[in-house]
N, C-alpha and C positions, 0 to 999 in steps of 0.2 A: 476766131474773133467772135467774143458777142456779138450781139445786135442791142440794141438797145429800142424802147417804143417809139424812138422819133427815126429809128432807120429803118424800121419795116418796109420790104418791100415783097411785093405778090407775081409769084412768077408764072406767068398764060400756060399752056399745057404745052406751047409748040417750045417755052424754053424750058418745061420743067421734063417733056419726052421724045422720043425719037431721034430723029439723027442731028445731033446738034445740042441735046437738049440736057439740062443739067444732071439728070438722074442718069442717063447712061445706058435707060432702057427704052423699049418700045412703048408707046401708048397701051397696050391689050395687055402689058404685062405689068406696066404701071398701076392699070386699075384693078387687075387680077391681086398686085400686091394689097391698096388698099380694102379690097372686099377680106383680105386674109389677115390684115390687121398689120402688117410689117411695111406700110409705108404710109406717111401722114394723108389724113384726109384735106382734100379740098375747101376752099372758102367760098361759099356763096355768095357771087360778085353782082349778079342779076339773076332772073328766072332760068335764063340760059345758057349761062357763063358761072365759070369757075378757076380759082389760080391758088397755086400753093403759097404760102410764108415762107418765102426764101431760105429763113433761120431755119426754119424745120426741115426742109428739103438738106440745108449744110449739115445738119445735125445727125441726120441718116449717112449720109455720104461719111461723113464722120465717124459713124457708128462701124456703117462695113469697113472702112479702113481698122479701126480695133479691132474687130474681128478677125480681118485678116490679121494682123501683127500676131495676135493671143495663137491663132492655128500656126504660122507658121515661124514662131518663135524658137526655135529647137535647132539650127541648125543640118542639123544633119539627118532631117526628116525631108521628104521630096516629096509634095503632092502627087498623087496616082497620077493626073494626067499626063504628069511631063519624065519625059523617058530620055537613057541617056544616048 
């Protein structure tokens, strides 16, 4: 689902990481992705505070889910880690 400019919403760092949090990853590896360019940067909310656009946060999540589908599209291919 879009968003549209009147649904924007900005999500604090405690819902966008860690245990609970929408991205699914750690804080250290959160920001480790944005220094690397593979997850949206932050809004500057004040001098001290910061929170993501929801839409953008969906839009990654979105994005690894294609990914995932695109890798394991083939049936009868078995990611390495999982053994029988």
């Amino acid at each position: 689902m879009k968003q549209t400019k009147g649904d924007l919403r900005i999500l604090r760092s405690r819902d966008t990481f860690g245990r609970g949090g929408k991205a699914g990853v750690s804080v250290a590896t959160g920001y480790r992705m944005i220094k690397a360019g593979t997850f949206p940067k932050p809004v500057l909310l004040s001098p001290k505070t910061v929170g993501w656009l929801e839409h953008e946060v969906d839009e990654w999540i979105a994005e690894r889910q294609r990914i995932r589908d695109k890798e394991h599209s083939h049936p009868t291919e078995r990611p390495a880690s999982i053994s029988r």
